[in-house]
mmCIF file of the N, C-alpha and C atoms, coordinates in Angstrom:
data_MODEL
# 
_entry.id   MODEL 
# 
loop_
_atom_site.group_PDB 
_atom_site.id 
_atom_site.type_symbol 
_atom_site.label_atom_id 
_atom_site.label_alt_id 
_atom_site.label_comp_id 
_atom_site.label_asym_id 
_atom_site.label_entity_id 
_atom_site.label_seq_id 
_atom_site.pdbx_PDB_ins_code 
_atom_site.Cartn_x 
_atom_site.Cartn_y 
_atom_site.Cartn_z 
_atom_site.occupancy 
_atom_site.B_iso_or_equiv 
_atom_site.pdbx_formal_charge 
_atom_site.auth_seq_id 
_atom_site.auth_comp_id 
_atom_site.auth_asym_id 
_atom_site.auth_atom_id 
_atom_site.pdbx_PDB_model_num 
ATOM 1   N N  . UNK A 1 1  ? 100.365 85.393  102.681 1.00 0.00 ? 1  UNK A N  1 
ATOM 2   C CA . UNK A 1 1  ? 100.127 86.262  101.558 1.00 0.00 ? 1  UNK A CA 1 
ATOM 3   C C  . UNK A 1 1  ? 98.939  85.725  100.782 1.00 0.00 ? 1  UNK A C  1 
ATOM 4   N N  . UNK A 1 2  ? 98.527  86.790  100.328 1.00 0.00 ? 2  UNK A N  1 
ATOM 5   C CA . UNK A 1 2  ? 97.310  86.089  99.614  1.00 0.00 ? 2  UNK A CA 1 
ATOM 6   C C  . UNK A 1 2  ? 97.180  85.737  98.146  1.00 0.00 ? 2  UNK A C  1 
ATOM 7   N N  . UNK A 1 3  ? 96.293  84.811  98.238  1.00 0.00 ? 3  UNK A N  1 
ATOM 8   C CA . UNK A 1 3  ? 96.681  84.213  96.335  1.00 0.00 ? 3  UNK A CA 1 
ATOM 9   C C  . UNK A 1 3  ? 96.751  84.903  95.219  1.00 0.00 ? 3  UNK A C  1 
ATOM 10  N N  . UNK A 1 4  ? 95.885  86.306  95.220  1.00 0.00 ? 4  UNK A N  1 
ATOM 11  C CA . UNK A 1 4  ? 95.936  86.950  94.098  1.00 0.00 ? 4  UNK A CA 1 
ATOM 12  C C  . UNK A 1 4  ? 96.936  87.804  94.299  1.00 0.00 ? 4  UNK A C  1 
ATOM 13  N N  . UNK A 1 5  ? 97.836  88.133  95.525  1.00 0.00 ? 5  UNK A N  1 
ATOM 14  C CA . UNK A 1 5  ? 98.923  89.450  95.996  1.00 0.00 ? 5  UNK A CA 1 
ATOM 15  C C  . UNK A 1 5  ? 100.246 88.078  95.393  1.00 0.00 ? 5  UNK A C  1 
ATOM 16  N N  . UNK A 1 6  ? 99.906  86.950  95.410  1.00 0.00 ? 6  UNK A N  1 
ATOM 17  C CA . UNK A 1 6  ? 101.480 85.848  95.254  1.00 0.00 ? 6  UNK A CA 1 
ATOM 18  C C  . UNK A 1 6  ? 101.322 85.658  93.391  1.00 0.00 ? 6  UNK A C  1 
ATOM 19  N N  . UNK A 1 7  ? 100.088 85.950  92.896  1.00 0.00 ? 7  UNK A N  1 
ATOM 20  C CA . UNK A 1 7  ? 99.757  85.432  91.439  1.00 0.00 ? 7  UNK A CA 1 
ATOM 21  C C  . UNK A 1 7  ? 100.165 86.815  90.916  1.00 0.00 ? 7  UNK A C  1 
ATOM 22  N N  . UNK A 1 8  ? 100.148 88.337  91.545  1.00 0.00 ? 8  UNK A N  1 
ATOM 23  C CA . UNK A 1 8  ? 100.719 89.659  90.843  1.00 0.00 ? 8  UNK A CA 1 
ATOM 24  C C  . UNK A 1 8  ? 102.311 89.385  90.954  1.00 0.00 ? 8  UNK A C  1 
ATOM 25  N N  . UNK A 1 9  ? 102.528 89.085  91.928  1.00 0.00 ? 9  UNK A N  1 
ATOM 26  C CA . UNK A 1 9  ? 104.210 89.294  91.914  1.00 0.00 ? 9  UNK A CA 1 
ATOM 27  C C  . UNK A 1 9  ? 104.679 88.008  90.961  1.00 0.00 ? 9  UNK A C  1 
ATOM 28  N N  . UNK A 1 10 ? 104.157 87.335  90.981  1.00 0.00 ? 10 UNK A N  1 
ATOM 29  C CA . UNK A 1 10 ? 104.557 86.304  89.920  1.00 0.00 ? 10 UNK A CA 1 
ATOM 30  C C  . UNK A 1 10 ? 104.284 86.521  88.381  1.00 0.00 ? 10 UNK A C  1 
ATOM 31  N N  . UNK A 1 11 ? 104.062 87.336  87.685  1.00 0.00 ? 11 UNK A N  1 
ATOM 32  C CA . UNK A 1 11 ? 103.525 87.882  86.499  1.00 0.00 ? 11 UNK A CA 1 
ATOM 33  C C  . UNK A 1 11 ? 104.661 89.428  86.917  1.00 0.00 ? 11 UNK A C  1 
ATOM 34  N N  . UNK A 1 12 ? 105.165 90.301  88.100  1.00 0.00 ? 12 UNK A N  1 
ATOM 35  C CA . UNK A 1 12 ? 105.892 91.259  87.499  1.00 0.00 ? 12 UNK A CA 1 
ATOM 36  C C  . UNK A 1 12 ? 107.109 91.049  87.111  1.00 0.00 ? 12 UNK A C  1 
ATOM 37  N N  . UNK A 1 13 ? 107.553 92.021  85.768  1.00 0.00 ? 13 UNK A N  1 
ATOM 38  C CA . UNK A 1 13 ? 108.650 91.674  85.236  1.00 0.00 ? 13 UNK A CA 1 
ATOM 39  C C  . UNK A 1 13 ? 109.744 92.714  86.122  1.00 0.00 ? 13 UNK A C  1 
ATOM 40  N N  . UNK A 1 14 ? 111.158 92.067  86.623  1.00 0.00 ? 14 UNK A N  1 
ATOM 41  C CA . UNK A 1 14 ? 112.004 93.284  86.960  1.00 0.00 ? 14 UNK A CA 1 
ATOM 42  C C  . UNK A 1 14 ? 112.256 94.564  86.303  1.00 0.00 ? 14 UNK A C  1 
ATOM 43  N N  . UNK A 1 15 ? 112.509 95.731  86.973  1.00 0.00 ? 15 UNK A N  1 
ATOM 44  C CA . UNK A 1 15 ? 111.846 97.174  86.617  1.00 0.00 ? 15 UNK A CA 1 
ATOM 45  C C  . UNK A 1 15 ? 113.054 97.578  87.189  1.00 0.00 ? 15 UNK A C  1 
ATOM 46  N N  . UNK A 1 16 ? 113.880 97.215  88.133  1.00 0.00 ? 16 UNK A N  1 
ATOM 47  C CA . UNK A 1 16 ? 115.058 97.532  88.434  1.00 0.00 ? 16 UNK A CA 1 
ATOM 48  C C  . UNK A 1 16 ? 116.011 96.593  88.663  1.00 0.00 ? 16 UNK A C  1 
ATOM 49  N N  . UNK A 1 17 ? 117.642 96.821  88.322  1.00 0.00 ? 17 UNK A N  1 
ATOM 50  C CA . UNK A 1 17 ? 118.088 96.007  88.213  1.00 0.00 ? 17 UNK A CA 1 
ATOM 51  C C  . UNK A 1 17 ? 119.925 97.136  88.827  1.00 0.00 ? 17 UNK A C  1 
ATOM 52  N N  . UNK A 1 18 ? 120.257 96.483  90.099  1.00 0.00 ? 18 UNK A N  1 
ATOM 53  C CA . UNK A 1 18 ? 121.097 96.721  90.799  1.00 0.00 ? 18 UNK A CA 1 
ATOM 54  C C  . UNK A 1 18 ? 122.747 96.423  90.610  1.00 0.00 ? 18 UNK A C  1 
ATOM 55  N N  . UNK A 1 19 ? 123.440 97.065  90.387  1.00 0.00 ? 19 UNK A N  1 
ATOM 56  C CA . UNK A 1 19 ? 124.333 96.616  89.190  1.00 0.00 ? 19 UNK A CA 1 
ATOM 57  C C  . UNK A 1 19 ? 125.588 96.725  90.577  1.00 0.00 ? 19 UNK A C  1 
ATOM 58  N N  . UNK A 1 20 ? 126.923 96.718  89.795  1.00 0.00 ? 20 UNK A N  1 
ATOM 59  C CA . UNK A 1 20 ? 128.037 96.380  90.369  1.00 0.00 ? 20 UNK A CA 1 
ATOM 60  C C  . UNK A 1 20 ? 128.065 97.527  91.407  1.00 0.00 ? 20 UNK A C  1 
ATOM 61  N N  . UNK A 1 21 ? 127.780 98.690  91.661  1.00 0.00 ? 21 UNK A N  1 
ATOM 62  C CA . UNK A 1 21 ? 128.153 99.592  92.038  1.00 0.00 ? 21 UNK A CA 1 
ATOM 63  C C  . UNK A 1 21 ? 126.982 99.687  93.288  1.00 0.00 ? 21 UNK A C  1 
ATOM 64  N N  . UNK A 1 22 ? 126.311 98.717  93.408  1.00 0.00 ? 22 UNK A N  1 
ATOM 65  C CA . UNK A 1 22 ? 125.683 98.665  94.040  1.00 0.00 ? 22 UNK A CA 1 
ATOM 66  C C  . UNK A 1 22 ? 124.469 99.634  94.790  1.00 0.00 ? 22 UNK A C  1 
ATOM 67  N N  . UNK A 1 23 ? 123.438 99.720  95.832  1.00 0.00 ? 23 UNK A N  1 
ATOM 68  C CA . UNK A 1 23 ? 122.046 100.701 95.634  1.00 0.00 ? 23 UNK A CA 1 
ATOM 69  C C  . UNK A 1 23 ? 122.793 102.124 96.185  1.00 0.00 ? 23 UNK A C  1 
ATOM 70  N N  . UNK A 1 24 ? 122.515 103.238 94.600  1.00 0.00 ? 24 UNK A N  1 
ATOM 71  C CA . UNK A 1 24 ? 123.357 104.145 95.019  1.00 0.00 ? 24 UNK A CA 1 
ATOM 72  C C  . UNK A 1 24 ? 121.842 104.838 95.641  1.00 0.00 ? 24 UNK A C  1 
ATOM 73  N N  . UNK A 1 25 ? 122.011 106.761 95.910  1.00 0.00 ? 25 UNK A N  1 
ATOM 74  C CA . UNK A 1 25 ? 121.170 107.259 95.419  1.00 0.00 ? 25 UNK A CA 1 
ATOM 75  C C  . UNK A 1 25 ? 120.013 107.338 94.111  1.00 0.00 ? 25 UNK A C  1 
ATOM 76  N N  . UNK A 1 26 ? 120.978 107.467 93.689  1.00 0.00 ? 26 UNK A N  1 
ATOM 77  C CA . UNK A 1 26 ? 120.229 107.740 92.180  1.00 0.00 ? 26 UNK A CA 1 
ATOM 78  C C  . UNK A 1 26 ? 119.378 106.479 92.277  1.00 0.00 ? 26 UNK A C  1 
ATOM 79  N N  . UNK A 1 27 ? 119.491 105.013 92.639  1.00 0.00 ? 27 UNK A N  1 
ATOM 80  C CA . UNK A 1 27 ? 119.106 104.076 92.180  1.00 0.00 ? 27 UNK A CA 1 
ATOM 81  C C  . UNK A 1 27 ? 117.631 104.176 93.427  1.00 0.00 ? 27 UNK A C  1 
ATOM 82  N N  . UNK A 1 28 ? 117.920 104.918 94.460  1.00 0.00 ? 28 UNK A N  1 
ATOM 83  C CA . UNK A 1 28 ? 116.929 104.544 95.387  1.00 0.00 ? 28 UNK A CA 1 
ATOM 84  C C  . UNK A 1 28 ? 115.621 105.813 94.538  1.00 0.00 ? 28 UNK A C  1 
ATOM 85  N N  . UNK A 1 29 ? 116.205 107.462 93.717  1.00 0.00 ? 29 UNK A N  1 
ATOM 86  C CA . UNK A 1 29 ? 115.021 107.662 93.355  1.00 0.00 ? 29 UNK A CA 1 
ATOM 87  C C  . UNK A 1 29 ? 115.105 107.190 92.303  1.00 0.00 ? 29 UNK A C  1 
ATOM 88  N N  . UNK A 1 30 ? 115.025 106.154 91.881  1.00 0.00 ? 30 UNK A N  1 
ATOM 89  C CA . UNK A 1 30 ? 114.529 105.592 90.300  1.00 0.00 ? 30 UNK A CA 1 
ATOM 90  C C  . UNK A 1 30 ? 113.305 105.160 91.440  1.00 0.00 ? 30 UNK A C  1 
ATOM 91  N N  . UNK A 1 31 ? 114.024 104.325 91.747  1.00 0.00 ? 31 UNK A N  1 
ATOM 92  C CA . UNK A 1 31 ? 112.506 103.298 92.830  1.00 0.00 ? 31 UNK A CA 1 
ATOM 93  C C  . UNK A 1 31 ? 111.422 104.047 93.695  1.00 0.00 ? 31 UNK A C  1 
ATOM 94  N N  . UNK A 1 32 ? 111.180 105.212 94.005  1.00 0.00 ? 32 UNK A N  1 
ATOM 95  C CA . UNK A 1 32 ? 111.052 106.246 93.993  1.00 0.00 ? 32 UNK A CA 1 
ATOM 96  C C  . UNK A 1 32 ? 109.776 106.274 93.159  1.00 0.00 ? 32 UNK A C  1 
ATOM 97  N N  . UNK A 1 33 ? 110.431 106.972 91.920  1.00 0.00 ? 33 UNK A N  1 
ATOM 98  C CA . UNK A 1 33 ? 109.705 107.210 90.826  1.00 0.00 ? 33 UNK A CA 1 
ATOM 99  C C  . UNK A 1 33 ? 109.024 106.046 90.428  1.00 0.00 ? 33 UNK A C  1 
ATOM 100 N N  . UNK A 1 34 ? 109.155 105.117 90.120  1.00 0.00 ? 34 UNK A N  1 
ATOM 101 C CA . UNK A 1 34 ? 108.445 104.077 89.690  1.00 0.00 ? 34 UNK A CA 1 
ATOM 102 C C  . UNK A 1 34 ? 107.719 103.604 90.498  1.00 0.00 ? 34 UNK A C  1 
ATOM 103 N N  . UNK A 1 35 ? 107.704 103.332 91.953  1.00 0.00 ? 35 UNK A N  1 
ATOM 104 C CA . UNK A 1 35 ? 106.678 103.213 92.827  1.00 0.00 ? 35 UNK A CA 1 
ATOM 105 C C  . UNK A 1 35 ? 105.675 103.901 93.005  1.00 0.00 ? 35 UNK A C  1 
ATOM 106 N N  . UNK A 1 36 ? 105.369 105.104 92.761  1.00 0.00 ? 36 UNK A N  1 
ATOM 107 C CA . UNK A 1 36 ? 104.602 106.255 91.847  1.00 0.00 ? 36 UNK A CA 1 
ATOM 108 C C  . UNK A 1 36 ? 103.841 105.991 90.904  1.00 0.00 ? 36 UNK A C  1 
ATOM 109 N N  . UNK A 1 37 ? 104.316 105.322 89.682  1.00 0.00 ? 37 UNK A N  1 
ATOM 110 C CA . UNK A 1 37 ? 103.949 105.000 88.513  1.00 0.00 ? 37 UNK A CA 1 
ATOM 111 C C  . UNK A 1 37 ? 103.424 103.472 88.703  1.00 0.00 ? 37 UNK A C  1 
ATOM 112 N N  . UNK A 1 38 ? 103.531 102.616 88.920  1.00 0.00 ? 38 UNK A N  1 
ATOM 113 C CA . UNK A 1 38 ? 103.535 101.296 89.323  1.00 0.00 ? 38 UNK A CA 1 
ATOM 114 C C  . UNK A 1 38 ? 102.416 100.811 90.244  1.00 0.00 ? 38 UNK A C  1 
ATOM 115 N N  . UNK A 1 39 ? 102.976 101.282 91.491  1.00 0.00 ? 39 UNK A N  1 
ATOM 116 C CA . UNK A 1 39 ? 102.698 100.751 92.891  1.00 0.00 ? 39 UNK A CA 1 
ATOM 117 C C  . UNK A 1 39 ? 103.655 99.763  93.663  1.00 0.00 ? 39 UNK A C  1 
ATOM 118 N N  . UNK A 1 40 ? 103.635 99.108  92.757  1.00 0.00 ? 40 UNK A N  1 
ATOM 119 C CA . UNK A 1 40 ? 104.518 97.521  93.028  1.00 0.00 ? 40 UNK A CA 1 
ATOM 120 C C  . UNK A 1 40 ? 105.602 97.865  92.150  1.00 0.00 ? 40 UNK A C  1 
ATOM 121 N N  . UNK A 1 41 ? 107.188 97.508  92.212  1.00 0.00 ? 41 UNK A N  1 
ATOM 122 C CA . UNK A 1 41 ? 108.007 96.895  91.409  1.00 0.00 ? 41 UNK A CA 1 
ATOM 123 C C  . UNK A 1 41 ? 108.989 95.560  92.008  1.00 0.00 ? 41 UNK A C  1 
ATOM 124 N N  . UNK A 1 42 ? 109.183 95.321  91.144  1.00 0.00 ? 42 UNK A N  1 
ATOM 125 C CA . UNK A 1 42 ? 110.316 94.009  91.332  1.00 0.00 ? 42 UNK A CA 1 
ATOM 126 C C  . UNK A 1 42 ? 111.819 94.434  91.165  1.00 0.00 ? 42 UNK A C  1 
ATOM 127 N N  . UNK A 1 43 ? 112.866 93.812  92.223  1.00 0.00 ? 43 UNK A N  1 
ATOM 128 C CA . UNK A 1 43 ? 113.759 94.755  91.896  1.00 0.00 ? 43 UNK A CA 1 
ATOM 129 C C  . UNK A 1 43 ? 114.808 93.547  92.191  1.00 0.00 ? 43 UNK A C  1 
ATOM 130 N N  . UNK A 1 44 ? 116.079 93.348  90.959  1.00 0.00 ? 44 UNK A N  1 
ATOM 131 C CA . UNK A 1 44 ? 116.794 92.277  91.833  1.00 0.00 ? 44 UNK A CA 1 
ATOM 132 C C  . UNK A 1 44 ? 118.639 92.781  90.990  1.00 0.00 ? 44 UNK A C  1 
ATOM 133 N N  . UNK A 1 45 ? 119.367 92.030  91.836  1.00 0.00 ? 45 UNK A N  1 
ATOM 134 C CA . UNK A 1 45 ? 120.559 92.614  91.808  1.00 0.00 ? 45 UNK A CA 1 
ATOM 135 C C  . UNK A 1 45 ? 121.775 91.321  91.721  1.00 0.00 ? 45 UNK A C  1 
ATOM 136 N N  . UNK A 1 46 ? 122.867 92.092  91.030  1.00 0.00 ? 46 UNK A N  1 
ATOM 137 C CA . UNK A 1 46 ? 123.588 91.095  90.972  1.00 0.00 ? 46 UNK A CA 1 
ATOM 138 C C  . UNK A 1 46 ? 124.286 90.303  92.190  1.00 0.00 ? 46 UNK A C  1 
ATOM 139 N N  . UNK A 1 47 ? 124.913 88.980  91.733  1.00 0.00 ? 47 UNK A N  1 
ATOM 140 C CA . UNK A 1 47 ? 125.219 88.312  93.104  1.00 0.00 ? 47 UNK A CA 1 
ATOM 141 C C  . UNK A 1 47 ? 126.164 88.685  93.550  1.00 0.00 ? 47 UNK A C  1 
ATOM 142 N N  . UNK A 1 48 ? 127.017 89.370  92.731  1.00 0.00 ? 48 UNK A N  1 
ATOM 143 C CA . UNK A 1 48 ? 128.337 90.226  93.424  1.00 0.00 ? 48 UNK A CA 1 
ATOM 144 C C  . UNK A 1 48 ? 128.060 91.064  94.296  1.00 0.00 ? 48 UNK A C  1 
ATOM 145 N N  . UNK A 1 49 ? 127.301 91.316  94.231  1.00 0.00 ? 49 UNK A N  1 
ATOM 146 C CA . UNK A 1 49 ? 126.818 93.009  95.273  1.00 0.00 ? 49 UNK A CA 1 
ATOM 147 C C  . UNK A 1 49 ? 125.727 92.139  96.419  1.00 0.00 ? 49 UNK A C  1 
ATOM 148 N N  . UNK A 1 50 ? 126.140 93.026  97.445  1.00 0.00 ? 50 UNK A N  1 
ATOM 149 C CA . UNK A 1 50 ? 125.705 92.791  99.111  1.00 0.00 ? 50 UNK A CA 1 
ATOM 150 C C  . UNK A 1 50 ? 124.508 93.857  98.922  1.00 0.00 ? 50 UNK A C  1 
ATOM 151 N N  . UNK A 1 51 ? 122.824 93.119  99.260  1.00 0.00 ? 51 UNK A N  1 
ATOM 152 C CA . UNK A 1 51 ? 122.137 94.091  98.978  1.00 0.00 ? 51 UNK A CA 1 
ATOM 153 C C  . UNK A 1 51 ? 121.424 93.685  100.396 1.00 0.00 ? 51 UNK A C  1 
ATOM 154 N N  . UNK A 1 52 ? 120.773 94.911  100.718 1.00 0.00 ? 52 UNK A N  1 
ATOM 155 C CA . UNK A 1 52 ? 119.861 94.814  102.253 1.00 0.00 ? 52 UNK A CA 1 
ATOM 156 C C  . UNK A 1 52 ? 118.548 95.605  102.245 1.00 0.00 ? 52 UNK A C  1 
ATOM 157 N N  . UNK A 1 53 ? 117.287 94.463  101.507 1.00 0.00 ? 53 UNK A N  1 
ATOM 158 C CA . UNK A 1 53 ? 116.494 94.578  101.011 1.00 0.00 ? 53 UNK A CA 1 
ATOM 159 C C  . UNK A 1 53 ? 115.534 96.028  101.676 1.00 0.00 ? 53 UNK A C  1 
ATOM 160 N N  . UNK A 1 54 ? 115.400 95.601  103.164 1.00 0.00 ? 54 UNK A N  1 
ATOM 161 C CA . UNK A 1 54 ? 115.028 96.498  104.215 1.00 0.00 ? 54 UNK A CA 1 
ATOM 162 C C  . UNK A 1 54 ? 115.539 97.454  104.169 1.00 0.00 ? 54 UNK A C  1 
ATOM 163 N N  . UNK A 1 55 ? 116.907 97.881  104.319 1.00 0.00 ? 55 UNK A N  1 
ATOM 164 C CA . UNK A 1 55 ? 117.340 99.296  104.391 1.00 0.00 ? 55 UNK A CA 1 
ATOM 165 C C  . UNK A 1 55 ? 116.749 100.062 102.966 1.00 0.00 ? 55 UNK A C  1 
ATOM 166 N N  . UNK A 1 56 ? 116.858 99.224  101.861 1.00 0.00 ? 56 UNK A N  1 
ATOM 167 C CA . UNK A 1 56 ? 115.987 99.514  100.348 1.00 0.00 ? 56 UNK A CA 1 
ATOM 168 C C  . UNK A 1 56 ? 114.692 99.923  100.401 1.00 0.00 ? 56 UNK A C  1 
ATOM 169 N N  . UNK A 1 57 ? 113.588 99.392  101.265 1.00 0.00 ? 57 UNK A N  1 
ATOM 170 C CA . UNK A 1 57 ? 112.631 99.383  101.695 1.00 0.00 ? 57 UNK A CA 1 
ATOM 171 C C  . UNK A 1 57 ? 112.306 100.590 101.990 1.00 0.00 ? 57 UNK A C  1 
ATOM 172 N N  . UNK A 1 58 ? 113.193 100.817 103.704 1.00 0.00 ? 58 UNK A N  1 
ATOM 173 C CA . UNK A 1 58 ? 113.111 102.211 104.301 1.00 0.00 ? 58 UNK A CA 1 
ATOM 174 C C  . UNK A 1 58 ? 113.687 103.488 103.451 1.00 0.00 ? 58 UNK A C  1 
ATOM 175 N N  . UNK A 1 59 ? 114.789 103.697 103.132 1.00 0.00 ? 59 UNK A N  1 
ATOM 176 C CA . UNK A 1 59 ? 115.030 104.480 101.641 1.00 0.00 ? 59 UNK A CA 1 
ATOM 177 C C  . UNK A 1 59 ? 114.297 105.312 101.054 1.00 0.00 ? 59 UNK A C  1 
ATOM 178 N N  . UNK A 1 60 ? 113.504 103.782 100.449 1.00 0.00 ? 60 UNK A N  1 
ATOM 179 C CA . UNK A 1 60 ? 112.273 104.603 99.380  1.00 0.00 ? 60 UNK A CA 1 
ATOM 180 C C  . UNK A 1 60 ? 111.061 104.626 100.151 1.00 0.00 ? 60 UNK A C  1 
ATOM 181 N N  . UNK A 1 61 ? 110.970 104.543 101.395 1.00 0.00 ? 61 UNK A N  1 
ATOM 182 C CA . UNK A 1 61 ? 109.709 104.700 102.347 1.00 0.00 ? 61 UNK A CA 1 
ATOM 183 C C  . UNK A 1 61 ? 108.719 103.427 100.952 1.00 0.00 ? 61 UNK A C  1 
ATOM 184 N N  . UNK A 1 62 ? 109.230 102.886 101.108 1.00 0.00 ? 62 UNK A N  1 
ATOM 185 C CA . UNK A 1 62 ? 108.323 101.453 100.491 1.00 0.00 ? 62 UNK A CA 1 
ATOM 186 C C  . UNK A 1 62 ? 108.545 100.456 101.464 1.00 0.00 ? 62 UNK A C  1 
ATOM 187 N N  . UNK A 1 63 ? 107.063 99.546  100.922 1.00 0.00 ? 63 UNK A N  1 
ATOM 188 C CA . UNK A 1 63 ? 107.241 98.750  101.969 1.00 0.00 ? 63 UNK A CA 1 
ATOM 189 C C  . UNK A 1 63 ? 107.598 97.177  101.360 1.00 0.00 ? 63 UNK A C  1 
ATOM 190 N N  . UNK A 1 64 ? 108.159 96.581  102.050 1.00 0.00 ? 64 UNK A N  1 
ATOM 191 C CA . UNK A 1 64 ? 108.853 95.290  101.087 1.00 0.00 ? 64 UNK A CA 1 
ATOM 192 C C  . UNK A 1 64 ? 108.658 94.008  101.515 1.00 0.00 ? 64 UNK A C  1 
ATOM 193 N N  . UNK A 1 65 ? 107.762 93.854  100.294 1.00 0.00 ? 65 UNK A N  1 
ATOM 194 C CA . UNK A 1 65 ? 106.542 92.758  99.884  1.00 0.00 ? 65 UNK A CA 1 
ATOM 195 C C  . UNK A 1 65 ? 107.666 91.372  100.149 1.00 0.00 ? 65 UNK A C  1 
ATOM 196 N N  . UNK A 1 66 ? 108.020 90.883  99.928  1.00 0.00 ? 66 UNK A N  1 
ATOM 197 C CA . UNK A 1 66 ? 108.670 89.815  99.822  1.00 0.00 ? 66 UNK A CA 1 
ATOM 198 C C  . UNK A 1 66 ? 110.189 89.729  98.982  1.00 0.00 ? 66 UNK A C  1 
ATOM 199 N N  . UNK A 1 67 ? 111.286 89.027  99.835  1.00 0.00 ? 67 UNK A N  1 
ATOM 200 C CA . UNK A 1 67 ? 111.899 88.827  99.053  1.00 0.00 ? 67 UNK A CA 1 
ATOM 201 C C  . UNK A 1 67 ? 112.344 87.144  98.805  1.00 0.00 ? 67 UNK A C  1 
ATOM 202 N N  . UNK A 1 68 ? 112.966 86.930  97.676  1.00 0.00 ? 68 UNK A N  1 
ATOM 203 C CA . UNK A 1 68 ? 113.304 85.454  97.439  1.00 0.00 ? 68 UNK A CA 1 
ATOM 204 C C  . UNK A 1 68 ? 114.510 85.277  96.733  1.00 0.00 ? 68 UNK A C  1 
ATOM 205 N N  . UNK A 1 69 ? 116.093 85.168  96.999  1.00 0.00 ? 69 UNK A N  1 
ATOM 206 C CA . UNK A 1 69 ? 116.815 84.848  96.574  1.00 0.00 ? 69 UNK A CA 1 
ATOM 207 C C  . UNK A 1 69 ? 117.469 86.265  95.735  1.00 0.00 ? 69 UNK A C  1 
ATOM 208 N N  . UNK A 1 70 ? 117.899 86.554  94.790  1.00 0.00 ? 70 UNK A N  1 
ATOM 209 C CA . UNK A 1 70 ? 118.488 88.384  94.974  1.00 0.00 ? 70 UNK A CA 1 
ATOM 210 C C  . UNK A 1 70 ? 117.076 89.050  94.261  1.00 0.00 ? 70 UNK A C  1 
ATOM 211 N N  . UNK A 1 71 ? 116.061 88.508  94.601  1.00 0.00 ? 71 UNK A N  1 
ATOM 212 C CA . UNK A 1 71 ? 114.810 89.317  93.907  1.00 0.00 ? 71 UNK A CA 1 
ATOM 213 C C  . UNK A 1 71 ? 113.965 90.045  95.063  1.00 0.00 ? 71 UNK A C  1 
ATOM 214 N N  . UNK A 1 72 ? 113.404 91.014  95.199  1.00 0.00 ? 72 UNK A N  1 
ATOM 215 C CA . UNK A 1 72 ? 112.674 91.616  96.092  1.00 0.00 ? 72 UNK A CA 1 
ATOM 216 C C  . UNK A 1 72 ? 111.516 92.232  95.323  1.00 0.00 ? 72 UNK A C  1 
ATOM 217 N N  . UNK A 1 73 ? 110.629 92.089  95.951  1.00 0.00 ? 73 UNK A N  1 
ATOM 218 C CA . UNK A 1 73 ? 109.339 93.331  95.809  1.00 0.00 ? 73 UNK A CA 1 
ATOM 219 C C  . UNK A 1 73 ? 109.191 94.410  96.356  1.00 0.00 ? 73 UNK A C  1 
ATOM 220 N N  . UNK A 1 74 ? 108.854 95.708  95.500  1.00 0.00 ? 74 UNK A N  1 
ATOM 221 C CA . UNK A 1 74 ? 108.104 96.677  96.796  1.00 0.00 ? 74 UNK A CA 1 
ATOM 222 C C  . UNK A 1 74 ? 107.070 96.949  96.467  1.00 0.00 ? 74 UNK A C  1 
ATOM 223 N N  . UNK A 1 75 ? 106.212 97.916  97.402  1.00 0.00 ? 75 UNK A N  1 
ATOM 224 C CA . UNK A 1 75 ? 105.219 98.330  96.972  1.00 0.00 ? 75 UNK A CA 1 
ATOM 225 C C  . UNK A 1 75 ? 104.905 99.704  97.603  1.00 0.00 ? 75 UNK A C  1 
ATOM 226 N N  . UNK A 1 76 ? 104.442 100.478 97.156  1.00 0.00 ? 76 UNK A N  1 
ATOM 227 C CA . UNK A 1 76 ? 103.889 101.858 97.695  1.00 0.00 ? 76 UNK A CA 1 
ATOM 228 C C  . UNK A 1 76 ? 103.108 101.102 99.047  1.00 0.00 ? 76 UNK A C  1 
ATOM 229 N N  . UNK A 1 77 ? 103.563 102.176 100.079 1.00 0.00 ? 77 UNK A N  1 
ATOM 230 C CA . UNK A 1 77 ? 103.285 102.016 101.305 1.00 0.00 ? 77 UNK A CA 1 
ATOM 231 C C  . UNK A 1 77 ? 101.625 102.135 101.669 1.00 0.00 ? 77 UNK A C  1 
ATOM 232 N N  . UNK A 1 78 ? 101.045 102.977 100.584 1.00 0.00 ? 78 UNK A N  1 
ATOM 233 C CA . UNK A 1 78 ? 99.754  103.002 100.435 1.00 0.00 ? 78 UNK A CA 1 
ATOM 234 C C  . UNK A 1 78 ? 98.954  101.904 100.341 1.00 0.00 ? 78 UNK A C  1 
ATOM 235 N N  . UNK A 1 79 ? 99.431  101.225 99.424  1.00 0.00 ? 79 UNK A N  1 
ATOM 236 C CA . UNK A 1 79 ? 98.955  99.666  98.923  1.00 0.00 ? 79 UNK A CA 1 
ATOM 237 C C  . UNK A 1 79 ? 98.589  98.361  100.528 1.00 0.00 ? 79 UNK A C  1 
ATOM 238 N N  . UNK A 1 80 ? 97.326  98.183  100.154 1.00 0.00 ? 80 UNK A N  1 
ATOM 239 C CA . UNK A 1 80 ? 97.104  97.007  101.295 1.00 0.00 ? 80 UNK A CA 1 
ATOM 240 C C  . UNK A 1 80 ? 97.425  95.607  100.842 1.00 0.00 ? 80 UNK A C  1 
ATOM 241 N N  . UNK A 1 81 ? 98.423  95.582  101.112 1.00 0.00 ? 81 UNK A N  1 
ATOM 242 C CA . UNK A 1 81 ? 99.397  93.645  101.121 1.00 0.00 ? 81 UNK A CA 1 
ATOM 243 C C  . UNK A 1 81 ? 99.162  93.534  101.681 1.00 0.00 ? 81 UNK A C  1 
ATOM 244 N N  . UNK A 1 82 ? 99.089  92.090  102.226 1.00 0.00 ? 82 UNK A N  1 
ATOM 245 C CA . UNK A 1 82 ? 99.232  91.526  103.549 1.00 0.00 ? 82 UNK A CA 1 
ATOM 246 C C  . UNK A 1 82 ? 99.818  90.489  102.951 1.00 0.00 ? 82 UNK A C  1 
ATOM 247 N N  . UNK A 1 83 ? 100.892 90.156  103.766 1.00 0.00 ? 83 UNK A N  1 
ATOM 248 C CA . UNK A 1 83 ? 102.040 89.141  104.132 1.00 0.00 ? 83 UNK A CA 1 
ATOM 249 C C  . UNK A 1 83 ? 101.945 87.859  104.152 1.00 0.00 ? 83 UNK A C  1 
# 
């Protein structure tokens, strides 16, 4: 990944936040919408809940930047990351 793509995700603040009930609909178009508005969001969830970052990913047809511990990134599929 590259230094200035590891220095953005480190400066975003979480924008979604995955609660007991775990990634419903509704929660996949929030992410959705804000990937729209954004490009990038940060998205992380509680430790009670079983989350599967990838299937999150595919969902919102985003593509998913990195994850680290219950925190994930996405980003509009448009966007050139590299890994």
């Amino acid at each position: 990944m590259s230094e200035e793509a590891n220095k953005l995700m480190q400066e975003l603040k979480p924008t979604v936040w995955i609660g007991k009930q775990g990634c419903t609909e509704t929660m996949i178009e929030e992410i959705v919408a804000q990937l729209k508005n954004r490009k990038m969001i940060k998205v992380k969830w509680l430790q009670s809940v079983e989350v599967d970052p990838e299937a999150i990913a595919l969902q919102a047809r985003a593509k998913l930047v990195e994850t680290r511990g219950r925190t994930m990134v996405l980003a509009d599929k448009k966007m050139n990351i590299k890994k």
